[in-house]
C-alpha positions in Angstrom: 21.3 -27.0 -0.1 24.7 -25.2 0.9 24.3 -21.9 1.9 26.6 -19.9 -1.2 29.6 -18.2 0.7 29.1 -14.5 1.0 32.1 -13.4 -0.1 31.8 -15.2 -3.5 28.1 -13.7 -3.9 29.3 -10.0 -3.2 32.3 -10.5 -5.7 31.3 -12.3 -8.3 29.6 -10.5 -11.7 25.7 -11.1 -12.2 23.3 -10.3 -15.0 21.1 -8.5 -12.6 20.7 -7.4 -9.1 17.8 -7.0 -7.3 17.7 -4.1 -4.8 14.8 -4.9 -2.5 13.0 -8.1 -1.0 9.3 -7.5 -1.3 6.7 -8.6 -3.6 8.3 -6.5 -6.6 11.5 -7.7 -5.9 11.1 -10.9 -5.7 9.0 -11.2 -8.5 11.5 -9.0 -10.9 14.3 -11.7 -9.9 12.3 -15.2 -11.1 11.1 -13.6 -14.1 14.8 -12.1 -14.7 15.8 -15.7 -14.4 12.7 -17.1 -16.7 14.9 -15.2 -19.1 18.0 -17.2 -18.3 19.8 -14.5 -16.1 21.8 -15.1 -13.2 20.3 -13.1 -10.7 21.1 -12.1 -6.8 18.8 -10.4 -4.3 19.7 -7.8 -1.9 17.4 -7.6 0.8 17.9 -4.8 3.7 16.3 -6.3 6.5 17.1 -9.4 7.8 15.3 -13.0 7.3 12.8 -12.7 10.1 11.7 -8.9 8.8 12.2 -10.0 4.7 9.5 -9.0 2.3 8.4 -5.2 2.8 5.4 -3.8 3.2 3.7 -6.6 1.1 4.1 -8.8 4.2 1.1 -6.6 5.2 -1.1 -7.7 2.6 -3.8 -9.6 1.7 -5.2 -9.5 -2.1 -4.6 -8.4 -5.4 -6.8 -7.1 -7.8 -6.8 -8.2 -11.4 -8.7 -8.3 -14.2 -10.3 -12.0 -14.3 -13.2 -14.1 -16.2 -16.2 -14.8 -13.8 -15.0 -18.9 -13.7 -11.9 -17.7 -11.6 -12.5 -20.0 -8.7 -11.3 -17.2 -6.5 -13.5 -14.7 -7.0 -16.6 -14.3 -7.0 -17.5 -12.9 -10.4 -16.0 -11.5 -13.5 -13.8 -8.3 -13.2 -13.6 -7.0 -16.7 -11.1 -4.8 -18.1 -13.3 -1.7 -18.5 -14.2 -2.0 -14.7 -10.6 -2.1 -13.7 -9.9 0.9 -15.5 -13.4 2.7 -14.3 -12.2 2.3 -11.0 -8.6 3.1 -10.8 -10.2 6.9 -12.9 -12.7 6.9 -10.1 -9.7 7.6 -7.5 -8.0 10.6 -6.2 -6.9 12.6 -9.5 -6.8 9.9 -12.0 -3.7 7.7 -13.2 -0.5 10.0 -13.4 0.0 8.4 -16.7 -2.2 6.8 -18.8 -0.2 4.9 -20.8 1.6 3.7 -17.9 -1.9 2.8 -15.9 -3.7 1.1 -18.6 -0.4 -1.1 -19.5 -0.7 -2.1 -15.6 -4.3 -2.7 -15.7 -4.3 -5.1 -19.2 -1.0 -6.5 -17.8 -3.3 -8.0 -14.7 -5.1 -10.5 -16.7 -2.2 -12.7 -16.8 -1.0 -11.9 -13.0 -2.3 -14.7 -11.2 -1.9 -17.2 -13.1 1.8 -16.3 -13.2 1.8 -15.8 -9.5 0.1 -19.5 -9.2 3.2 -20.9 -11.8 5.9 -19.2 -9.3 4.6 -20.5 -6.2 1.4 -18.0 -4.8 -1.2 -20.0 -3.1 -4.8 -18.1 -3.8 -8.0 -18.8 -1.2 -11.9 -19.0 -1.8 -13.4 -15.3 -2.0 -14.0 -14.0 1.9 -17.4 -13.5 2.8 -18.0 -10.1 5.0 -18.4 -6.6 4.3 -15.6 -5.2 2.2 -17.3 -6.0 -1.0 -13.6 -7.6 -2.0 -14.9 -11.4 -3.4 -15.4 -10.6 -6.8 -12.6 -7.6 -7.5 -10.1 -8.8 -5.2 -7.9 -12.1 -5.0 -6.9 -13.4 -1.5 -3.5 -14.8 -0.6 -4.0 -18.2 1.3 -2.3 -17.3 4.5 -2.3 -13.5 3.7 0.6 -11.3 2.8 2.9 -13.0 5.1 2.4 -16.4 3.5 2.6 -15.3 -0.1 6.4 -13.9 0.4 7.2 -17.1 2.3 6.0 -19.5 -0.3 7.9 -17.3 -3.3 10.9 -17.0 -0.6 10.6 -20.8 -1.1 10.5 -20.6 -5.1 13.8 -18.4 -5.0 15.2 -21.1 -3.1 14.4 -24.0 -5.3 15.7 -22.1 -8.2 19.0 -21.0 -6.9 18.6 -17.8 -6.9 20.8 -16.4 -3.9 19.2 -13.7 -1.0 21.7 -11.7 0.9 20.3 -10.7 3.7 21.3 -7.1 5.9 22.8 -5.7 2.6 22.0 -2.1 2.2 23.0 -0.2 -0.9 24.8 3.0 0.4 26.1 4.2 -3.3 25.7 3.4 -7.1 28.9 4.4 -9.2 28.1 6.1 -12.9 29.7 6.3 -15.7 27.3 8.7 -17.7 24.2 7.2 -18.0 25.3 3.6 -17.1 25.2 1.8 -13.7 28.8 0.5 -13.3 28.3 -1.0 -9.6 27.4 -0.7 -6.1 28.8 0.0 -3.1 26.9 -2.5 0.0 27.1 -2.8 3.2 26.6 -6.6 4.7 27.1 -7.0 8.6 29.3 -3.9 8.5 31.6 -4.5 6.0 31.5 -3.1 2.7 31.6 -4.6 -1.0 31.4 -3.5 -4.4 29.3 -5.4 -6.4 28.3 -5.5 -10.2 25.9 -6.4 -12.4 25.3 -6.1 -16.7 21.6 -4.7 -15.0 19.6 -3.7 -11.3 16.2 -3.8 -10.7 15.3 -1.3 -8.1 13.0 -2.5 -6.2 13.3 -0.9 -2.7 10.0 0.8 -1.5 8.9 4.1 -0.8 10.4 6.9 1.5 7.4 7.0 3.6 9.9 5.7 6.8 11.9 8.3 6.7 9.9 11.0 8.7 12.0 13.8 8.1 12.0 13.5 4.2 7.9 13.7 4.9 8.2 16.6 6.8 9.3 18.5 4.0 6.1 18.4 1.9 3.7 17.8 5.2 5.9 19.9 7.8 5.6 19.0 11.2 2.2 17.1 10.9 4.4 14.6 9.7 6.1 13.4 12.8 2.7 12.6 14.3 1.7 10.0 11.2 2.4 6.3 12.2 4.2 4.5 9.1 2.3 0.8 8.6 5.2 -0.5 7.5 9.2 -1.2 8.0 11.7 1.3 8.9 14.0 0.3 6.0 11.8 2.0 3.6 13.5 5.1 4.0 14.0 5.9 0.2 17.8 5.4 0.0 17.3 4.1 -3.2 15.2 6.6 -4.4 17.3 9.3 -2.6 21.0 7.9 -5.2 18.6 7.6 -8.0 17.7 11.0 -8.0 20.7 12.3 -7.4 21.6 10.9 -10.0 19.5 12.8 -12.9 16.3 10.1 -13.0 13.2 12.1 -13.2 10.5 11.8 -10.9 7.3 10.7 -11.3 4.2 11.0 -8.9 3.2 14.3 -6.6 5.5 14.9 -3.9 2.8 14.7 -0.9 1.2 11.2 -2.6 0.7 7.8 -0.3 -1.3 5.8 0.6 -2.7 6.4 3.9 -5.6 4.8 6.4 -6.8 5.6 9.8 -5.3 3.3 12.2 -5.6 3.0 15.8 -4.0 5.9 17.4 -2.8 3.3 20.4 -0.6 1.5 16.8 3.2 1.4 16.9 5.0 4.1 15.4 6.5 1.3 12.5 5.1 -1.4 10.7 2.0 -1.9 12.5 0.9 -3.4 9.3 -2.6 -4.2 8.3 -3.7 -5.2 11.5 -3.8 -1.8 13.1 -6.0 -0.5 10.3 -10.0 0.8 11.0 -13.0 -0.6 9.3 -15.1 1.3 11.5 -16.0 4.9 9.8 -18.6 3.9 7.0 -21.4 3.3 9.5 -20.6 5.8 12.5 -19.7 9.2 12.0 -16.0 11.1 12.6 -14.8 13.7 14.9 -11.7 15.9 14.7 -10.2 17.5 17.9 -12.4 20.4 17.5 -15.3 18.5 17.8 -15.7 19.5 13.7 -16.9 16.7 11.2 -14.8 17.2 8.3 -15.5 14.3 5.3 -18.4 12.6 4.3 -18.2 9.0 6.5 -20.4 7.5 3.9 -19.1 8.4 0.3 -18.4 5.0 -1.1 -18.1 1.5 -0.6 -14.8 0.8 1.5 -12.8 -0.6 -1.0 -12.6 2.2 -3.3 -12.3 5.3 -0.8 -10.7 3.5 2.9 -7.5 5.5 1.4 -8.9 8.7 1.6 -9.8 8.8 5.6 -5.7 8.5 5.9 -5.2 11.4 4.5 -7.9 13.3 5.9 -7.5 12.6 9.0 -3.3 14.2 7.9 -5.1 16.9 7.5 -6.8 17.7 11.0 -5.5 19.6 13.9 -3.4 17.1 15.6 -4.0 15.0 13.0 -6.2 12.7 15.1 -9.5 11.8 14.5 -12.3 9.8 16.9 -14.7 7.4 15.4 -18.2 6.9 17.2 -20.8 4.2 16.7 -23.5 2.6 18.2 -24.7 -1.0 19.3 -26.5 -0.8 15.6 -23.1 -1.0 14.2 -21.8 -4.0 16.1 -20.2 -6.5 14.0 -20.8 -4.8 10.5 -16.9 -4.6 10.4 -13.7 -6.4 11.9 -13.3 -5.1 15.3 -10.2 -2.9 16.0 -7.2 -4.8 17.6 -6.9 -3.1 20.7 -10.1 -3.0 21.6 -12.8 0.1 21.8 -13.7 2.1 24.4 -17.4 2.0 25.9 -20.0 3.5 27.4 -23.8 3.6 27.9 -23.3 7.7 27.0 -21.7 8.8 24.1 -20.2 11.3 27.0 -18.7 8.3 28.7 -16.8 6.7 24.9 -15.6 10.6 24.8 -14.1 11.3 27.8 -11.8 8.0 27.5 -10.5 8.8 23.8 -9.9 12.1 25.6 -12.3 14.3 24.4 -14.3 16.5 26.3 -18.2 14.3 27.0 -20.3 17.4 26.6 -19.0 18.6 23.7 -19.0 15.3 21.7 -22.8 14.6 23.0 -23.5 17.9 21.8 -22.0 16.9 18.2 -23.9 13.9 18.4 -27.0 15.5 18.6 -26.4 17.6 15.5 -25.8 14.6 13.7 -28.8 12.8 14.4 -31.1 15.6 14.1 -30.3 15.0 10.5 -31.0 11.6 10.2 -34.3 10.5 7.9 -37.0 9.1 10.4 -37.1 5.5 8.0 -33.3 5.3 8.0 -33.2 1.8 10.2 -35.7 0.5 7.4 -34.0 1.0 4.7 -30.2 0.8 5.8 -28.4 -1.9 3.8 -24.8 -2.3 4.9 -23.9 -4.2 1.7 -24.2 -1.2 -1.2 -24.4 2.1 -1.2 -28.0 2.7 0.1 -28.6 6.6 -0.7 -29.6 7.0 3.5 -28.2 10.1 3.8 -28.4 13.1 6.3 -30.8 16.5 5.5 -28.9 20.1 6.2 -25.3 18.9 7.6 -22.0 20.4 6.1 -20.6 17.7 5.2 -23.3 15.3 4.4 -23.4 11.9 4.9 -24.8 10.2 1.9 -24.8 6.4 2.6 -25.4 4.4 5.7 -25.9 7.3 8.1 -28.4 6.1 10.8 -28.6 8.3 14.2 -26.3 6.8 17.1 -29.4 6.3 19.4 -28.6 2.2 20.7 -26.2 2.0 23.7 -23.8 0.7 24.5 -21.9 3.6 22.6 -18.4 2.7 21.0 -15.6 5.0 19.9 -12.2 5.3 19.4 -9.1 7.5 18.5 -7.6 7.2 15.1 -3.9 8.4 13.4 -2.9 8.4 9.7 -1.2 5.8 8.9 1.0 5.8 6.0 1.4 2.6 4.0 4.0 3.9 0.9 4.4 6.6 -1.1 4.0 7.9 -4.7 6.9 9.8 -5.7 9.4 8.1 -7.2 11.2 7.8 -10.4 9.9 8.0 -13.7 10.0 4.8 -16.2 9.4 4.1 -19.5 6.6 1.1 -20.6 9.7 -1.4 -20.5 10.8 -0.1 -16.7 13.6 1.7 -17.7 14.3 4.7 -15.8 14.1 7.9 -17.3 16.5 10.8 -16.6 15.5 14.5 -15.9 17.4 15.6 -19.6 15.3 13.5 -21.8 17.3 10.6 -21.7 17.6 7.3 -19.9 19.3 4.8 -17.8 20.9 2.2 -20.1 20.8 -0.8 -17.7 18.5 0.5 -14.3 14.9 -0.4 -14.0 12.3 -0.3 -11.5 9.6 -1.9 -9.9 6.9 -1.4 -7.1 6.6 1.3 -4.9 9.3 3.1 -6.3 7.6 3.8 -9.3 4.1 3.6 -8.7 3.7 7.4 -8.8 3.7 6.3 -12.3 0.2 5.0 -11.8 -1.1 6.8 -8.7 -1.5 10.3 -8.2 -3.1 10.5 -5.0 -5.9 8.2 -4.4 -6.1 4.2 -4.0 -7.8 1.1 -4.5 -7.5 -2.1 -1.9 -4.9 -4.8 -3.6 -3.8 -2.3 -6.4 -0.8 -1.9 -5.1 0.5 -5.7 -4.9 -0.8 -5.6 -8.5 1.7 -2.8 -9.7 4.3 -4.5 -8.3 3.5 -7.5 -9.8 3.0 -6.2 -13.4 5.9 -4.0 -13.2 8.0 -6.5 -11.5 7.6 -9.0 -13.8 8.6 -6.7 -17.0 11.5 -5.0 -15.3 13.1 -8.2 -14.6 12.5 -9.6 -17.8 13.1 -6.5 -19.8 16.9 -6.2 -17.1 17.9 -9.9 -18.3 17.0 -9.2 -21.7 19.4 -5.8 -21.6 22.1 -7.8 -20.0 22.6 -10.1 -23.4 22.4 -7.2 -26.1 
């Protein structure tokens, strides 16, 4: 196949255009084009970076009947919804979230018609084989294979294009001004899907809600997710949806690069040790819930400590209950000797240590199950632990230091249940949609749930495009 000229792709008129290269985006454009639109993709980074944060991926929950191959079990309806109330505050909008969550029944097998490639259920102990569907390959794979799809169907991918401006004429999106290999073009479309990110990249925009803590959180992710997008959208009168200091955040490796460290960089380690802040202070309850439903909350938490850093400690007990970080841990046959190399003071930790197994039931080994929430909790700590907690007694001791890291954020721009945008005076955008991160404050207020996030993008892909190529022929 000849690569198209990219002159005649910047200058010719589409039906819609695609701002972003990630799952959303991707998905918006092949189902704008299962509606017989001629679509083009702009995609900021280049080939070798394409895709987002959802090359960082894994899964995707959806609702499913228990003969799904790739799961484990059935994953009804009324679970799906139980769980995504059960997190931070609640859906932001309830119509919005429960259109998501029925929209996920028929997610994967639309994913498998467009090119995704699903594995058997993983066996470990993130409780994910019956909720959770795996992409064979991972994140990664997934955007390659529908990168592959987009080829096959013609649909054009300009690579290094950013979108620095978006002309108006009222309420209407009359073109764009891009920049491809420094050179700029205005390009137009009947329709755009905005399908961009977050602003979690751009550190300074952070800093505003989170003020200088900011500039110490490591961002999981790309630095083109710097909310350009959402920065001319709301400038231009769409309403916002979401709270202003939402993401999704995780402890990662303090030793992780500043950007896109990605999934590997993330801890698994907190639900059967017990947590640290620099004070020597534990702040959260390690042992809440089952990993899947509350990993979120640690990344924020640990935003919230002096520092924000945090230093994880376990014993020989623990070992291999969890994917080992990346880097390594630090080790010791004292939990004075793990300290002193995450840089905390040995005494002091030993001494915290020592608080925290005092509080440990006597019968906690016996009846310590690592596979559900087994009520072995601690007796007079502020906060307790309620699950899992079993004294750190077993050398060698591990521990390591741990950073927020921040995978993408909630506010964004409000949309209707087609993906329109919505405007701050009641109205809305007559041919601009959205999909993704950039509207998943929509759904999200501030809490998460593992593979919920591919699955907005997903639903809400698939109806913006549609819903952009259907606009384009009225």
């Amino acid at each position: 196949m000849q690569e198209p000229n990219v002159n005649d792709l910047l200058t010719q008129p589409w039906d819609v255009i695609v701002i972003g290269g990630g799952n959303a985006a991707v998905v918006s454009a092949m189902s704008a084009q299962d509606q017989g639109a001629k679509v083009l993709i702009l995609e900021r980074a280049n080939q070798v970076f394409r895709g987002g944060n959802s090359r960082h991926t894994r899964n995707i929950r959806c609702i499913h009947d228990a003969d799904f191959p790739y799961n484990t079990g059935a994953y009804t309806k009324e679970e799906l919804w139980k769980d995504l109330c059960s997190v931070g505050t609640g859906p932001s909008d309830e119509e919005i979230a429960a259109l998501t969550v029925e929209e996920t029944r028929t997610v994967p097998a639309w994913m498998m018609d467009h090119g995704a490639l699903f594995q058997p259920p993983l066996v470990g102990t993130l409780h994910l084989g019956r909720t959770n569907t795996f992409f064979l390959g991972g994140g990664k794979a997934l955007i390659n294979n529908y990168y592959r799809s987009l080829r096959s169907r013609g649909i054009p991918v300009l690579y290094e294009s950013s979108v620095e401006h978006m002309d108006f004429d009222g309420n209407t999106c009359t073109g764009l001004t891009v920049m491809h290999k420094g050179k700029s073009y205005q390009v137009k479309a009947k329709s755009y899907v905005c399908a961009a990110g977050g602003f979690e990249a751009n550190v300074d925009w952070l800093a505003k809600y989170w003020g200088p803590a900011a500039y110490n959180y490591h961002i999981r992710g790309p630095k083109t997710n710097d909310g350009t997008i959402l920065r001319l959208l709301l400038d231009a009168g769409a309403d916002r949806a979401g709270q202003p200091k939402g993401f999704h955040a995780v402890a990662v490796d303090a030793r992780s690069p500043m950007f896109d460290g990605g999934i590997a960089t993330r801890l698994d380690c907190i639900p059967f040790g017990m947590v640290l802040n620099r004070d020597y202070q534990r702040f959260y309850n390690e042992g809440e819930e089952i990993w899947p439903k509350r990993y979120a909350i640690w990344g924020r938490n640990i935003a919230q400590q002096p520092d924000q850093v945090a230093y994880a400690f376990w014993d020989s007990k623990a070992k291999g209950l969890f994917m080992p970080p990346m880097y390594g841990v630090f080790k010791s046959e004292t939990i004075a000797g793990v300290a002193e190399q995450t840089g905390l003071e040995g005494n002091r930790a030993e001494e915290a240590v020592r608080r925290f197994n005092s509080a440990i039931s006597p019968d906690a080994n016996q009846r310590f199950d690592p596979t559900r929430k087994d009520g072995v909790g601690t007796s007079g700590l502020d906060p307790e632990k309620t699950n899992w907690a079993r004294a750190l007694d077993t050398g060698p001791f591990y521990g390591i230091k741990m950073a927020p890291g921040i995978t993408f954020t909630y506010m964004g721009v409000k949309v209707n249940t087609h993906g329109r945008i919505q405007m701050t005076d009641g109205g809305q955008f007559t041919n601009l949609f959205a999909a993704g991160e950039i509207m998943s404050g929509n759904v999200l207020s501030s809490g998460y749930m593992a593979g919920f996030g591919m699955a907005i993008g997903t639903v809400w892909g698939r109806i913006s495009g549609r819903e952009a190529a259907q606009n384009g022929n009225k």
